[in-house]
Kinemage of the C-alpha trace (Angstrom):
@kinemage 1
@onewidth
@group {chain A} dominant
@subgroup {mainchain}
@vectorlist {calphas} color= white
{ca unk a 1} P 0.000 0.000 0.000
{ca unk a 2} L 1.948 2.868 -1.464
{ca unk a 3} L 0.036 5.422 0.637
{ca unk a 4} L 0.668 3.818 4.388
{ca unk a 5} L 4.632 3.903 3.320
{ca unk a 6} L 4.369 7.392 2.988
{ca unk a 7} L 2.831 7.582 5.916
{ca unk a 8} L 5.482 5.605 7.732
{ca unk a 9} L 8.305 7.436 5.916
{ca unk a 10} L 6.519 10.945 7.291
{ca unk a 11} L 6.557 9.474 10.709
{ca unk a 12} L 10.313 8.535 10.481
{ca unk a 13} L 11.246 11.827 9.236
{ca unk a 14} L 11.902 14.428 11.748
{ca unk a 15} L 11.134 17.269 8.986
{ca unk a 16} L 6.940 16.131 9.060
{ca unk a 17} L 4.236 16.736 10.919
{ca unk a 18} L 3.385 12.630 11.692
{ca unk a 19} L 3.821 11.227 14.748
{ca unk a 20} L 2.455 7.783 15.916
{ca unk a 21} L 0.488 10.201 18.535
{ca unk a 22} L -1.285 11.929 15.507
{ca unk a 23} L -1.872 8.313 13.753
{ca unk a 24} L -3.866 7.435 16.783
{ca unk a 25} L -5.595 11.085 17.157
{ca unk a 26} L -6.844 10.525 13.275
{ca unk a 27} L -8.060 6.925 14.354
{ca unk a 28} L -9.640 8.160 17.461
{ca unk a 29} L -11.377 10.897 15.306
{ca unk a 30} L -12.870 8.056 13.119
{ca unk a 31} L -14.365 6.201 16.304
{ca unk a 32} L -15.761 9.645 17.286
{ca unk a 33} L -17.825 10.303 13.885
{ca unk a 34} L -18.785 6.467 14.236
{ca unk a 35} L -20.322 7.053 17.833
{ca unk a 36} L -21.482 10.672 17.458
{ca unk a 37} L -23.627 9.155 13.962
{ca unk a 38} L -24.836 5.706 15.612
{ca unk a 39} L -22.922 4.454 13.054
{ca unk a 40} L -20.031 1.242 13.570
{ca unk a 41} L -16.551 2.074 12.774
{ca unk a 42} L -16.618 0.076 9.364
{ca unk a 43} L -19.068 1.575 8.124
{ca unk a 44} L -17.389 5.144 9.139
{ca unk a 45} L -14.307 3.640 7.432
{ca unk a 46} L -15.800 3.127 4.313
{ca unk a 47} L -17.044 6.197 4.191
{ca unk a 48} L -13.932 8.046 4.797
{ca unk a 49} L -12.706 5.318 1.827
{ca unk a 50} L -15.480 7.127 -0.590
{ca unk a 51} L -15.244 10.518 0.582
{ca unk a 52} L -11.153 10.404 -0.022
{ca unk a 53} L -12.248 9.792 -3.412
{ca unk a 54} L -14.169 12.762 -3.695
{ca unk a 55} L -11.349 14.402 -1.760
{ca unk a 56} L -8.950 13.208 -4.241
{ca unk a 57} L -11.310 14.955 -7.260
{ca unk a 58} L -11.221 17.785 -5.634
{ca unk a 59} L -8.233 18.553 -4.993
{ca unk a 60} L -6.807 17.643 -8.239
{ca unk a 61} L -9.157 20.116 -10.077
{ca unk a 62} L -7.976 22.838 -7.519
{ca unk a 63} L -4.263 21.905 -8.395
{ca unk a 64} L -4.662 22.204 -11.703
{ca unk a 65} L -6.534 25.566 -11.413
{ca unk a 66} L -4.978 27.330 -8.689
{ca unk a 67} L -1.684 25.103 -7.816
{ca unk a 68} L -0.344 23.693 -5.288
{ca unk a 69} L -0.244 26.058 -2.551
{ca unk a 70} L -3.743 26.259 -2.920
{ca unk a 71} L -4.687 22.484 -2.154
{ca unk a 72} L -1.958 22.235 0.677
{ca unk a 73} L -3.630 25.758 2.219
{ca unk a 74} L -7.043 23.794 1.470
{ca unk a 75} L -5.523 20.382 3.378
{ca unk a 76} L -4.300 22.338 6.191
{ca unk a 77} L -7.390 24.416 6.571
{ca unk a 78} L -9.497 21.199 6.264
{ca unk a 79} L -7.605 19.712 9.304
{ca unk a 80} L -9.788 21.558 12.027
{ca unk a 81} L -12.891 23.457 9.637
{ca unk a 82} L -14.637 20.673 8.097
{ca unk a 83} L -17.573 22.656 7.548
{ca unk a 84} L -15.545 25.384 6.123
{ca unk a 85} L -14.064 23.148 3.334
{ca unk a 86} L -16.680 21.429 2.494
{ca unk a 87} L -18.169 24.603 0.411
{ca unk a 88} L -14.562 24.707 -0.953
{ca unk a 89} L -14.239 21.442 -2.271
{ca unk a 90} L -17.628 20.244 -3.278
{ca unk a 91} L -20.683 22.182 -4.619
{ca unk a 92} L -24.297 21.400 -2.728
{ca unk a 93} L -24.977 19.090 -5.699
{ca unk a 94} L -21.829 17.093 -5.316
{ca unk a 95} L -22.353 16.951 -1.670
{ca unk a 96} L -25.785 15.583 -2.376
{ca unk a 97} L -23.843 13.228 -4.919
{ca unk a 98} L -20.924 12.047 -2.473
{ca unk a 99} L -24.176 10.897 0.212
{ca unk a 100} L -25.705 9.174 -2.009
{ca unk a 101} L -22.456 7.214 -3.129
{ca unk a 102} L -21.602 6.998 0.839
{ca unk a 103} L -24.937 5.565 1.395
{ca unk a 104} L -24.683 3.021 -1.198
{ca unk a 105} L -21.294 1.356 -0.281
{ca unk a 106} L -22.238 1.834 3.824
{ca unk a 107} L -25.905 1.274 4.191
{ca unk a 108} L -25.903 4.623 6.212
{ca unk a 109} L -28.821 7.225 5.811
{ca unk a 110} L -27.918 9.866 3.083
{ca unk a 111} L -29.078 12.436 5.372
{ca unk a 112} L -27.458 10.433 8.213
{ca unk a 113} L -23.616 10.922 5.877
{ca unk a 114} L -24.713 14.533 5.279
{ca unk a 115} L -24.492 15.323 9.187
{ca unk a 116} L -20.622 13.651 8.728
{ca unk a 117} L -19.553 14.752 5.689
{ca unk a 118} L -18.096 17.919 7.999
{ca unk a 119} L -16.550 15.135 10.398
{ca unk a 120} L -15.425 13.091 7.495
{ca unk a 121} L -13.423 16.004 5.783
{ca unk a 122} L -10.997 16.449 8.803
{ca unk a 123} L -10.004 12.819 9.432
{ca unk a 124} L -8.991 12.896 5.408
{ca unk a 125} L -7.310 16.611 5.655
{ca unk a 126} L -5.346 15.327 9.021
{ca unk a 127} L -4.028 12.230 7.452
{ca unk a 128} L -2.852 14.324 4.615
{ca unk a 129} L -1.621 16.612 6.472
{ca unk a 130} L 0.997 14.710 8.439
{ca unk a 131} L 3.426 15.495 5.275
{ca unk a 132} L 3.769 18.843 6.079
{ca unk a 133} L 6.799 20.226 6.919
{ca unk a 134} L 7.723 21.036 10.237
{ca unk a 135} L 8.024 24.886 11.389
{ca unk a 136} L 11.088 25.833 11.121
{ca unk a 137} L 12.478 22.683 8.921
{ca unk a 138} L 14.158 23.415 5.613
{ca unk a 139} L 11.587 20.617 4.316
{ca unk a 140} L 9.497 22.181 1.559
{ca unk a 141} L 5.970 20.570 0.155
{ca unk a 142} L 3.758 17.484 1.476
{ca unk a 143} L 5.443 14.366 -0.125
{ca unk a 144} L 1.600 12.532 1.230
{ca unk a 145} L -0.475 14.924 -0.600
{ca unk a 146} L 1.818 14.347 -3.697
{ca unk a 147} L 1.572 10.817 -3.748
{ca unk a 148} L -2.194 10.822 -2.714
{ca unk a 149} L -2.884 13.522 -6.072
{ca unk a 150} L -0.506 11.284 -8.302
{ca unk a 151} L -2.307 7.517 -7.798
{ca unk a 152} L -2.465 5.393 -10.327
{ca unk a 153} L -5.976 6.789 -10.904
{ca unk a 154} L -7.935 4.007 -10.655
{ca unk a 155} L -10.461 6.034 -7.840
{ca unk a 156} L -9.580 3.808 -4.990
{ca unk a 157} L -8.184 5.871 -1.923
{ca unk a 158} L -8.460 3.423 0.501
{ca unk a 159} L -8.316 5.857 2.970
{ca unk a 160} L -11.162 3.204 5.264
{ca unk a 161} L -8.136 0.731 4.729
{ca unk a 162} L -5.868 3.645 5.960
{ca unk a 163} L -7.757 4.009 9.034
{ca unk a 164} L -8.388 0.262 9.564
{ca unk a 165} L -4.377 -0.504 9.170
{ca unk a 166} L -3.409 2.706 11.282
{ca unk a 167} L -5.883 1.325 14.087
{ca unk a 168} L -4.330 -2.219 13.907
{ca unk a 169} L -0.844 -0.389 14.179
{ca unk a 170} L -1.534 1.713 16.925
């Protein structure tokens, strides 16, 4: 899983942001959208899984238009607003779309995944946001976001498996 050795690599580099405490904050987070939504953590894992997807379109688009910068402002901003990206990254119709595809592959309540979506966006922003540089580090870009824009583009993020692994890990 190309994206979980990035991960790892972030962790063992004293440049990043990821630390095995953060791994376990981003799992932690997951459990937390799961009990706050009556929903079980699988199901909240699979919906990170299809929202990183989304995520993934998104941010893509916004690299293309606007550059780099822009997404890794957008990643780090999206690590504690949810509800502020949201609007950023998806339009109300693709919101309505990304439910509906949630609530096909989980079984949860589109209007039940609507209530998470702002839950859901942080857990994805924070795991991509453990590439960042630390302050002060002459480390320059987000070598996670890189890899997770430059997939083999075949729409599968994994980013459930991401959280199931991490959780095993930790």
């Amino acid at each position: 899983m190309g994206i979980f050795d990035q991960v790892m690599g972030a962790i063992q580099d004293p440049n990043r942001e990821a630390s095995f405490g953060q791994l376990g904050q981003i799992v932690s987070m997951a459990q937390q959208v799961a009990q706050a939504n009556n929903a079980n953590s699988s199901a909240t894992q699979q919906a990170a899984s299809v929202v990183g997807g989304f995520v993934q379109s998104a941010l893509k688009e916004k690299q293309q238009t606007q550059g780099m910068d822009a997404v890794l402002d957008l990643v780090k901003q999206g690590t504690s607003d949810g509800a502020g990206v949201l609007p950023k990254l998806f339009s109300p119709d693709q919101q309505t779309q990304i439910a509906s595809a949630v609530s096909q592959k989980t079984g949860l309540d589109a209007n039940q995944v609507m209530v998470m979506l702002p839950m859901v966006i942080p857990i994805v922003m924070k795991f991509l946001n453990q590439g960042s540089a630390k302050t002060g580090t002459q480390a320059q870009g987000n070598p996670l976001v890189n890899a997770f824009l430059d997939s083999d583009g075949d729409g599968d993020v994994d980013m459930g498996d991401m959280l199931k692994m991490a959780g095993r890990f930790m």
